[in-house]
C-alpha positions as CSV (number, residue, x, y, z in Angstrom):
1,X,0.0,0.0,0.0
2,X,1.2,3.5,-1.0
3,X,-1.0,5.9,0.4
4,X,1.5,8.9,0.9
5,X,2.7,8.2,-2.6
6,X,-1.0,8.5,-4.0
7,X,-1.6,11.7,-2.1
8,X,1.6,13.0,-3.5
9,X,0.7,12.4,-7.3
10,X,-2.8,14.1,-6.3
11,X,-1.1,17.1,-4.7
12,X,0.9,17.3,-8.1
13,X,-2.3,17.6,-10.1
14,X,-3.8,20.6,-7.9
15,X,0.0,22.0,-8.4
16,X,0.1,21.9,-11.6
17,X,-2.9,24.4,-12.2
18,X,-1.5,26.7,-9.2
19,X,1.3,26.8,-11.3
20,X,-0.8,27.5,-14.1
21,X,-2.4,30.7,-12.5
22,X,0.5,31.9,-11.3
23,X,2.3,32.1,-14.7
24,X,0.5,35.3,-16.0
25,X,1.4,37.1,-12.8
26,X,5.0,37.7,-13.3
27,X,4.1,39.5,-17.0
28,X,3.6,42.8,-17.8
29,X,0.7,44.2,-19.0
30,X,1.4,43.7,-23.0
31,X,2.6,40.4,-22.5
32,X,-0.6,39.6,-20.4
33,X,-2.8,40.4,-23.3
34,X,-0.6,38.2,-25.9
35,X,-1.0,35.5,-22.9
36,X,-4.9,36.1,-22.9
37,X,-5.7,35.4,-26.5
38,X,-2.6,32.5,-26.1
39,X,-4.8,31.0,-23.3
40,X,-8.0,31.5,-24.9
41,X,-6.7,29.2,-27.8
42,X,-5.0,26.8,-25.3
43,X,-8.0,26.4,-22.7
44,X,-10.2,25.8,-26.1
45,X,-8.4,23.3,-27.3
46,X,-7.5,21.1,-24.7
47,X,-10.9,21.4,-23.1
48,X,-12.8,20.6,-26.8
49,X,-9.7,17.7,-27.1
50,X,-10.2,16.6,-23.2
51,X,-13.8,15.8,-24.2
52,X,-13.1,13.7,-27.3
53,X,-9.9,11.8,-26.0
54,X,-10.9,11.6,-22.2
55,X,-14.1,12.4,-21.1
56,X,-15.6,10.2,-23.8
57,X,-13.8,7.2,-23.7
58,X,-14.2,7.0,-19.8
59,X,-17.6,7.4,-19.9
60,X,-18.0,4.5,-22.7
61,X,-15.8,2.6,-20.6
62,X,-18.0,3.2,-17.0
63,X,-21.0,2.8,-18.6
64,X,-20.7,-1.0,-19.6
65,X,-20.0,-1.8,-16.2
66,X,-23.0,-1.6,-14.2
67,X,-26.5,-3.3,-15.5
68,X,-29.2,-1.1,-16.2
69,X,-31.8,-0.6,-19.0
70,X,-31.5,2.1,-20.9
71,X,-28.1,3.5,-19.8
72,X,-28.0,5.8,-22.9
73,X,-31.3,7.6,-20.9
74,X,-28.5,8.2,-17.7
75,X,-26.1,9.6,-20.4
76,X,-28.1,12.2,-21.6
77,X,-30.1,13.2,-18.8
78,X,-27.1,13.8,-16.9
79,X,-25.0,15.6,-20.1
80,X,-27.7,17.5,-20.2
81,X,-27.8,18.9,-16.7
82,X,-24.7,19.7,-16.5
83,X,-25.0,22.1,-19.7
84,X,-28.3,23.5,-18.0
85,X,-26.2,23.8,-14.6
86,X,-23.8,26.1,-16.3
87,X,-26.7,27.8,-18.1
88,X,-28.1,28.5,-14.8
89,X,-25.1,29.5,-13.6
90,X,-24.4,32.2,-16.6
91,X,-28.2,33.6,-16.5
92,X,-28.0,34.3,-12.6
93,X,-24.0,35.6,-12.4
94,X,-24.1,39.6,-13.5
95,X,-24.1,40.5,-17.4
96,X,-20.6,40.2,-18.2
97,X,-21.1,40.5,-22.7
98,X,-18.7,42.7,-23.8
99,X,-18.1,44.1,-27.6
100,X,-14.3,43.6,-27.4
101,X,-13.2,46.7,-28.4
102,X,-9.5,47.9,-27.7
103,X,-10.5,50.6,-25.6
104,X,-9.7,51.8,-21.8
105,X,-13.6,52.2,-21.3
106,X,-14.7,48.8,-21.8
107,X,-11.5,47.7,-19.7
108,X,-13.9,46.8,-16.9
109,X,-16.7,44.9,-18.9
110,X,-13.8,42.7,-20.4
111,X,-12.1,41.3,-17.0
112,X,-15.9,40.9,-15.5
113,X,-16.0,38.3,-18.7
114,X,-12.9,37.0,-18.2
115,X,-13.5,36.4,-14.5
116,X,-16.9,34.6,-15.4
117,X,-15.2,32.4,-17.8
118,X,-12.4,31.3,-15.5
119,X,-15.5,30.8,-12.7
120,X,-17.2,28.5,-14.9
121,X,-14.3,26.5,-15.7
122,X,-13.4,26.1,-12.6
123,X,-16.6,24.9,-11.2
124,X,-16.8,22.4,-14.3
125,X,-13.0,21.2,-13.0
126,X,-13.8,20.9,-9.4
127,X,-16.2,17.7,-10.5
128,X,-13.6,16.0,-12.8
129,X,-11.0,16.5,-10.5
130,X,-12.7,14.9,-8.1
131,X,-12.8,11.6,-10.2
132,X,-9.7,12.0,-11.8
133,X,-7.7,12.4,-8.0
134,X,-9.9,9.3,-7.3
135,X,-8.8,7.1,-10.3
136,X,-5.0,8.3,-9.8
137,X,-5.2,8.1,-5.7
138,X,-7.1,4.1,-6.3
139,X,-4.0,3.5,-8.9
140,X,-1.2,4.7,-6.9
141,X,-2.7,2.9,-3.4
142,X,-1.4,-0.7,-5.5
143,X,1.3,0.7,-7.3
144,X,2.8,4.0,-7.2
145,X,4.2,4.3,-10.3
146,X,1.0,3.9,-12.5
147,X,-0.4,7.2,-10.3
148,X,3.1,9.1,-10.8
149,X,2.6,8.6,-14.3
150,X,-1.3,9.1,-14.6
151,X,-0.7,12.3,-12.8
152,X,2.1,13.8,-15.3
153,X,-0.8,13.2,-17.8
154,X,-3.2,15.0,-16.3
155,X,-0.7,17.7,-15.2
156,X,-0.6,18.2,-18.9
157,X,-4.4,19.6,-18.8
158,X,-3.9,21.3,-16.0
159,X,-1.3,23.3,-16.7
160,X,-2.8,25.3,-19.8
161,X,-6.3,25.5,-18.2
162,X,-4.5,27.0,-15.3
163,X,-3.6,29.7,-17.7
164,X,-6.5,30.2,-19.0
165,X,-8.1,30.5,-15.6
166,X,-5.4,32.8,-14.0
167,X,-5.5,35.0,-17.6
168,X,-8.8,35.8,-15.9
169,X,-7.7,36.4,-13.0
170,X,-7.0,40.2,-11.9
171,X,-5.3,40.3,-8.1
172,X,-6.6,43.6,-6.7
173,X,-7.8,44.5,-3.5
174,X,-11.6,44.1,-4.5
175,X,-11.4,40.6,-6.0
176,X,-8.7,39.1,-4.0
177,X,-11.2,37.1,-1.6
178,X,-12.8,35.7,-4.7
179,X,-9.8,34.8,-6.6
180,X,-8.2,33.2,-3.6
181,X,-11.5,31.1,-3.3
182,X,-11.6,29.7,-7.0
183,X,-7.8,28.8,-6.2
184,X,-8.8,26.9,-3.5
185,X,-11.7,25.0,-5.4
186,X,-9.6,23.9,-7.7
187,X,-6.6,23.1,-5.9
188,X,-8.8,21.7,-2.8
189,X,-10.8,19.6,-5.0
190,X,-7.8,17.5,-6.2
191,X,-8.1,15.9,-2.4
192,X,-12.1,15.7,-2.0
193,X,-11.7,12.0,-3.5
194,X,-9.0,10.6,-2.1
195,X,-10.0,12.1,1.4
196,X,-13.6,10.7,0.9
197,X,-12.0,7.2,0.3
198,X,-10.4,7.3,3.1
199,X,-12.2,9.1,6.0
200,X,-15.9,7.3,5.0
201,X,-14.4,4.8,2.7
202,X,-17.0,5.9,-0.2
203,X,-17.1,3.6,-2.8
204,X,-17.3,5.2,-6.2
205,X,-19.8,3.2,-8.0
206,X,-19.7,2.6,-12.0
207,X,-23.0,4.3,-12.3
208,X,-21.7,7.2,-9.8
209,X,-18.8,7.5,-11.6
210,X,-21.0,8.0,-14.9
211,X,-23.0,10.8,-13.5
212,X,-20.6,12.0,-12.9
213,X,-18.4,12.1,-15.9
214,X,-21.8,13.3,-17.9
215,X,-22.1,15.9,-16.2
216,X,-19.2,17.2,-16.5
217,X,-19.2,16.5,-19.9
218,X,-22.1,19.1,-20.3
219,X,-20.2,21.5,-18.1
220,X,-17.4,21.4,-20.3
221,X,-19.1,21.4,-23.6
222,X,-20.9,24.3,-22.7
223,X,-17.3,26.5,-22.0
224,X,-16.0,25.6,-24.9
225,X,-18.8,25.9,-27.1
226,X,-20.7,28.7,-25.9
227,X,-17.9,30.7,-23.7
228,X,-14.5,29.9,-25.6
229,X,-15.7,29.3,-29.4
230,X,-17.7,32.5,-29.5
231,X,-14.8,34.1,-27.4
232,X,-12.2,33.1,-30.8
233,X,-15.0,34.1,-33.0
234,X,-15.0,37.9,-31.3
235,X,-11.4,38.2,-31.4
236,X,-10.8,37.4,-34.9
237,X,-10.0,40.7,-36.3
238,X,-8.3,41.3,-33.2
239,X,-4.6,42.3,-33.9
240,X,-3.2,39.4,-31.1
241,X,-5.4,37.0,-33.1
242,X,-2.6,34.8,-34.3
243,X,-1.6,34.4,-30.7
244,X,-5.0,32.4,-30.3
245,X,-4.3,30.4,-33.3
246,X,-0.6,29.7,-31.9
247,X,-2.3,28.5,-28.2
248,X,-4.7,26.2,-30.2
249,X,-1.7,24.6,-31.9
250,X,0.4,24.1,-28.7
251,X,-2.9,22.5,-27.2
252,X,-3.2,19.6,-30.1
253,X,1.0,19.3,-29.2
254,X,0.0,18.7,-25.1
255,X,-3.1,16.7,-26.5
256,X,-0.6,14.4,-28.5
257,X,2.0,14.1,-25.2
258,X,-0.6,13.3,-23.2
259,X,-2.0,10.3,-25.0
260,X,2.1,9.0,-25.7
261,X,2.2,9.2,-21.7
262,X,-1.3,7.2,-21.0
């Protein structure tokens, strides 16, 4: 049994998007905006490829283990609510729709959107982490390597959504308390599974673990289809537009590691 080593690949996924955040910090204010539209690019494509090469197959592998009829029912029920969660989420938050033009007036309006985008992926991320820690905690508890190496892959995520989220991000004296909390949901949450293993000893059920994967399937469709597509569609006259395209390329490069390391 390896339980300190399980716990330490899990700390390394919640480190790898603290990293992520803190990146954009030690830029200056051009470089930040390059690193926004880079980000914007990145976070979209690793979050549209994280559905296709991860979410997906996990689901189609959970789903076959447990017995019920009509499990396609379960999958689209639950897809479904987690797009309407989000939906829910963006209709109740304050108007944040911007017109993204260069100037210092609409300065405001565009971090209030950029904050509501990095909320929104980070309350679609606390879910999965919670199931990925899980899977690599369960893995590393029997052999320590296998979680070492499951975390480096999912590090690989992390790291560019982290980004993406800190991009968002703006440390002043107003938002601090907020910031500081969406930091601690999304590093925190890399522990929620692993702790809940071990202090209740919850099982996580095939059919739990399905829910669950749907519905944060729907979260995440929804961010990059309705937050971060339309997001690339307003910038693309933008004059840092190629830095978008350059971040979507570097995303299909971490997509391709990632699978060579699974």
């Amino acid at each position: 049994m390896y339980q300190f080593e399980a716990f330490l690949a899990c700390s390394m996924i919640g480190l790898s998007f603290l990293i992520g955040i803190v990146i954009p910090r030690f830029m200056n204010k051009k470089h930040q905006e390059k690193l926004e539209h880079f980000s914007i690019g990145l976070a979209f494509m690793v979050i549209f490829g994280m559905i296709l090469t991860h979410i997906i197959p996990e689901i189609s592998t959970s789903v076959v283990e447990f017995e019920m009829n009509r499990k396609w029912l379960i999958i689209i029920f639950c897809s479904v609510m987690g797009f309407v969660f989000l939906k829910l989420i963006d209709v109740f938050l304050p108007h944040h729709h911007h017109d993204h033009k260069e100037k210092n007036d609409n300065k405001h309006e565009h971090e209030s959107h950029l904050f509501h985008v990095s909320l929104l992926t980070t309350l679609s991320l606390v879910v999965h982490n919670i199931i990925e820690s899980t899977s690599v905690y369960t893995s590393g508890i029997y052999d320590s390597k296998s979680g070492f190496i499951m975390a480096l892959g999912i590090c690989l995520h992390n790291l560019p959504l982290g980004i993406g989220i800190g991009s968002g991000l703006n440390f002043n004296k107003a938002n601090l308390k907020k910031n500081i909390l969406i930091i601690l949901l999304l590093v925190g949450s890399c522990f929620i599974g692993p702790l809940l293993i071990e202090l209740f000893r919850v099982e996580m059920t095939a059919i739990l673990i399905t829910c669950l994967l749907c519905f944060t399937f729907g979260m995440l469709l929804y961010i990059s289809l309705i937050e971060l597509l339309k997001e690339i569609y307003l910038k693309r006259q933008s004059k840092n537009f190629m830095f978008i395209l350059f971040g979507m390329g570097i995303g299909i490069v971490l997509l391709i590691l990632m699978h060579q390391i699974h």
